[in-house]
PyMOL commands that place a pseudoatom at each C-alpha (Angstrom):
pseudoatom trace, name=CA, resn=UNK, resi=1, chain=A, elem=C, hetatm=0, pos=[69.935, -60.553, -19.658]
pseudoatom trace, name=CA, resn=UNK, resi=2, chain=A, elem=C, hetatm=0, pos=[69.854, -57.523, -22.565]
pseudoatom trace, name=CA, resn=UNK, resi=3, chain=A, elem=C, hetatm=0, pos=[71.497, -54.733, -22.042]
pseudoatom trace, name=CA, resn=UNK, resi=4, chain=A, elem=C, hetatm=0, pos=[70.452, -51.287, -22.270]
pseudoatom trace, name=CA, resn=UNK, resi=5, chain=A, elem=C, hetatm=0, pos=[71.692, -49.584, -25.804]
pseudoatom trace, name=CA, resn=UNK, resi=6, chain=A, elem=C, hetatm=0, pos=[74.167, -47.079, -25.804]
pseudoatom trace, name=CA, resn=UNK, resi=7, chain=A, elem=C, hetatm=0, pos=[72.794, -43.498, -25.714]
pseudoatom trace, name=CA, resn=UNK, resi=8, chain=A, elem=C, hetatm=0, pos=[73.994, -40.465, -26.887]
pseudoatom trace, name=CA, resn=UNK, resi=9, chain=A, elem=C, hetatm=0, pos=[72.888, -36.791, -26.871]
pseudoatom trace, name=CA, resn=UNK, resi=10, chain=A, elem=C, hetatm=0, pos=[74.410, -34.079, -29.307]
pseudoatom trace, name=CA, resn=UNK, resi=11, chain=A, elem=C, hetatm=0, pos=[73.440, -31.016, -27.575]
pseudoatom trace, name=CA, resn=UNK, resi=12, chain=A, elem=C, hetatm=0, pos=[73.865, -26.823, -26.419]
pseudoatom trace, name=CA, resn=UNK, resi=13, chain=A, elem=C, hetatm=0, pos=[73.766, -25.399, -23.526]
pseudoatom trace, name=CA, resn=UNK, resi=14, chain=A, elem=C, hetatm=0, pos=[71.121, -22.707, -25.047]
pseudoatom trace, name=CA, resn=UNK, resi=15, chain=A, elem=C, hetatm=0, pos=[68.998, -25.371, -26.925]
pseudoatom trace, name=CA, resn=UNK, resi=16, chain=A, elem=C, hetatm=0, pos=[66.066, -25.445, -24.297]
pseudoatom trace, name=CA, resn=UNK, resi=17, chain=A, elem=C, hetatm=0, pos=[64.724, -28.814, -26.374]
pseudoatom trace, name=CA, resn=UNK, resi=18, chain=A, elem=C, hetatm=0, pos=[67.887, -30.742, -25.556]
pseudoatom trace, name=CA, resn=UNK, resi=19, chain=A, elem=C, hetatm=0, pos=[67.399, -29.413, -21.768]
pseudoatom trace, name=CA, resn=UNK, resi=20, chain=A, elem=C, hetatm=0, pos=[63.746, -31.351, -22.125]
pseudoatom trace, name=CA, resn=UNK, resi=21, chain=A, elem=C, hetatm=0, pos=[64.980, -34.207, -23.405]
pseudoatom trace, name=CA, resn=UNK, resi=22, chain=A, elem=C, hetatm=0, pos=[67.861, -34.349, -20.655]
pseudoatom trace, name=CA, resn=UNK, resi=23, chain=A, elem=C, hetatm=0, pos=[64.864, -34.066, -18.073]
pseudoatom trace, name=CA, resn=UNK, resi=24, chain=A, elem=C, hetatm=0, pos=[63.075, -36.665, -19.858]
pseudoatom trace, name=CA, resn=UNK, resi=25, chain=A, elem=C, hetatm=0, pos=[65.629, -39.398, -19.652]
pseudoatom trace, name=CA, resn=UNK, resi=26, chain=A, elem=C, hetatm=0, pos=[66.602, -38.407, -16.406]
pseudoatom trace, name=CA, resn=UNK, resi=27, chain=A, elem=C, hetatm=0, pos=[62.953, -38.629, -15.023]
pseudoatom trace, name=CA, resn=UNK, resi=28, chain=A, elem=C, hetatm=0, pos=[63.434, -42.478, -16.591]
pseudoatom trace, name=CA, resn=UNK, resi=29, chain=A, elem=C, hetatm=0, pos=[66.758, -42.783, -15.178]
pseudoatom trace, name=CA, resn=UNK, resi=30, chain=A, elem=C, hetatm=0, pos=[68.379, -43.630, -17.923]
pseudoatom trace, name=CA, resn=UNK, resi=31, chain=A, elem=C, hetatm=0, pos=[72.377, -43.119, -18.213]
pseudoatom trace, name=CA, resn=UNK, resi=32, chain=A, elem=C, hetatm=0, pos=[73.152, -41.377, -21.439]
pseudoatom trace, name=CA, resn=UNK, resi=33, chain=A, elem=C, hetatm=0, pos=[76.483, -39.532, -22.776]
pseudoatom trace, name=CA, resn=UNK, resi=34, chain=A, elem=C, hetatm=0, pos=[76.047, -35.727, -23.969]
pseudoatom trace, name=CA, resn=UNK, resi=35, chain=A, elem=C, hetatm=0, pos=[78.304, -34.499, -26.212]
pseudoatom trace, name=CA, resn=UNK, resi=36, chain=A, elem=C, hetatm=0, pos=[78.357, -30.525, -26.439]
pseudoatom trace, name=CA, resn=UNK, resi=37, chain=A, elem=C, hetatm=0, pos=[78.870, -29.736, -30.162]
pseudoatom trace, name=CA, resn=UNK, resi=38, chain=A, elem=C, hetatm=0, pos=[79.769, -25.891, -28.973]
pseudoatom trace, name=CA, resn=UNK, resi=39, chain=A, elem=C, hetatm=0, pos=[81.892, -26.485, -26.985]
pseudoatom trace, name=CA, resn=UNK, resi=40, chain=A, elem=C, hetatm=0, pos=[84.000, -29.753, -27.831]
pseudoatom trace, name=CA, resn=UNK, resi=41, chain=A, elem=C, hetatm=0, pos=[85.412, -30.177, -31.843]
pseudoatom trace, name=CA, resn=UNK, resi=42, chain=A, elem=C, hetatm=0, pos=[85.425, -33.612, -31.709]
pseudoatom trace, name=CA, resn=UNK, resi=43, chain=A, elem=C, hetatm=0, pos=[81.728, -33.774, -30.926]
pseudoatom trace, name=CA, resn=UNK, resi=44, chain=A, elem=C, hetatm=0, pos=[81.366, -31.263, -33.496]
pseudoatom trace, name=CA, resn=UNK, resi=45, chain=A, elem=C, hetatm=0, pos=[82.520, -33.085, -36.212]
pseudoatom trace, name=CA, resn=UNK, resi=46, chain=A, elem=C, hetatm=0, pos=[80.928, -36.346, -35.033]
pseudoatom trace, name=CA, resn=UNK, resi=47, chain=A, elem=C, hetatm=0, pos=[77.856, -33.956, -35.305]
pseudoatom trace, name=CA, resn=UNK, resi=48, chain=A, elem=C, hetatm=0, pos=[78.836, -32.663, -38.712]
pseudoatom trace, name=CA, resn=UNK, resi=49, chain=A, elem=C, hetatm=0, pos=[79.257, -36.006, -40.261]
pseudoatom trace, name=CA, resn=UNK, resi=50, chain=A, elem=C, hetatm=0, pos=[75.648, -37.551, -38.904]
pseudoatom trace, name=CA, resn=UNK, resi=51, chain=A, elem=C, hetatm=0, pos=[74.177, -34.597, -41.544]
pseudoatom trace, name=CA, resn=UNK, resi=52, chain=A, elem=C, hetatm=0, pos=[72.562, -33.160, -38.773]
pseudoatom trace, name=CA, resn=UNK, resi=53, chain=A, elem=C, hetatm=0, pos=[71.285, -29.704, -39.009]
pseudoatom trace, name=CA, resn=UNK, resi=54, chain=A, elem=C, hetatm=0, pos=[70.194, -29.405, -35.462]
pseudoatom trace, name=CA, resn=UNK, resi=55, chain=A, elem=C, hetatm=0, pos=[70.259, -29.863, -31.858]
pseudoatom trace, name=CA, resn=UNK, resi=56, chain=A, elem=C, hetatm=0, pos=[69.639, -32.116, -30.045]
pseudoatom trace, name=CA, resn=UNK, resi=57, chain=A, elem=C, hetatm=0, pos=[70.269, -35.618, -31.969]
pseudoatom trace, name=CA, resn=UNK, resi=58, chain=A, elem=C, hetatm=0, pos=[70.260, -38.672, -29.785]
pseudoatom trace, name=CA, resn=UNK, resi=59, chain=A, elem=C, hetatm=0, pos=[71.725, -41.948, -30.577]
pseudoatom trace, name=CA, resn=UNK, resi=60, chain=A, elem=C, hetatm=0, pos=[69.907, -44.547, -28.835]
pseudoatom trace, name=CA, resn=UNK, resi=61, chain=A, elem=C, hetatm=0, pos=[72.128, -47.986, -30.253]
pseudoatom trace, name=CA, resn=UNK, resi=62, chain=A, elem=C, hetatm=0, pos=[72.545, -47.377, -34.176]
pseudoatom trace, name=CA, resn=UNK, resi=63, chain=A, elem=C, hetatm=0, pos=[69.168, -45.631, -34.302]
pseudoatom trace, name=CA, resn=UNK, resi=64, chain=A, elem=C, hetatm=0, pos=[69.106, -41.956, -34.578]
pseudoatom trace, name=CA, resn=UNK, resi=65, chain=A, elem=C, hetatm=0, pos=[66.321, -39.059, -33.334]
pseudoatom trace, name=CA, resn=UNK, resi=66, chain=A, elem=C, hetatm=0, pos=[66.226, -36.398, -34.045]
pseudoatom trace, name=CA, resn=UNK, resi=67, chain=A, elem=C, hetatm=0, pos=[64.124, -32.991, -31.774]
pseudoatom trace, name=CA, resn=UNK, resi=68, chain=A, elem=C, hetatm=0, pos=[62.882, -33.874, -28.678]
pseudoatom trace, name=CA, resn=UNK, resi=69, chain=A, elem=C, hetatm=0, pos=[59.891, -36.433, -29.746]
pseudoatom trace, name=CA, resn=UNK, resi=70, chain=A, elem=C, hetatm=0, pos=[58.687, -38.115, -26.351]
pseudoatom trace, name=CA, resn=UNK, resi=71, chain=A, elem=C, hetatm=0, pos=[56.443, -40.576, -27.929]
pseudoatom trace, name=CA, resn=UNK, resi=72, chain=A, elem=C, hetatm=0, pos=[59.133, -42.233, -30.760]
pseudoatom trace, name=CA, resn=UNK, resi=73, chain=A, elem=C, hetatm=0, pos=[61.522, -42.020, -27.727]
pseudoatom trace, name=CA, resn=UNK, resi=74, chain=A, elem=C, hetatm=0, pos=[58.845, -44.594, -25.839]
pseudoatom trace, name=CA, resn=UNK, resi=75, chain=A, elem=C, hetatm=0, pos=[58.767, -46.592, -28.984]
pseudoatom trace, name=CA, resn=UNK, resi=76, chain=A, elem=C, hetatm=0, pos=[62.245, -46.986, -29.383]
pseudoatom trace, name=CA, resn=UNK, resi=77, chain=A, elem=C, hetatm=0, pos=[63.451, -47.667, -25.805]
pseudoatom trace, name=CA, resn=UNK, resi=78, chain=A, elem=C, hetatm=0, pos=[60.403, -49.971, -24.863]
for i in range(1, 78): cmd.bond("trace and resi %d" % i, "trace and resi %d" % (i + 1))
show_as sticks, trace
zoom trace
């Protein structure tokens, strides 16, 4: 039996593409763990030292994306 990677979500409240890709994984019902870089420092600086210059970033095992992409999101978790 695999089991399901690890996911992570670096997000805002105000980012309205980390809000769709919430939905999105939801709709899937995949767990994930969101991390609000405004309003925790730890999450920020996890955030800080990806190098990423944007919200939202997911983790999905050791493989990063980046934006809300729907169809590299199918790709990777397939």
């Amino acid at each position: 039996m695999s089991r399901a990677p690890r996911i992570t979500l670096y997000s805002t409240r105000r980012c309205p593409h980390c809000r769709q890709l919430k939905a999105w994984l939801r709709q899937r019902g995949l767990s994930f763990r969101e991390l609000d870089i405004e309003r925790n420092a730890r999450a920020f600086r996890e955030f800080q030292r990806l190098g990423a210059r944007g919200v939202p970033v997911l983790l999905v095992g050791d493989r990063r994306v980046d934006g809300f992409d729907p169809a590299r999101l199918r790709r990777l978790l397939s």
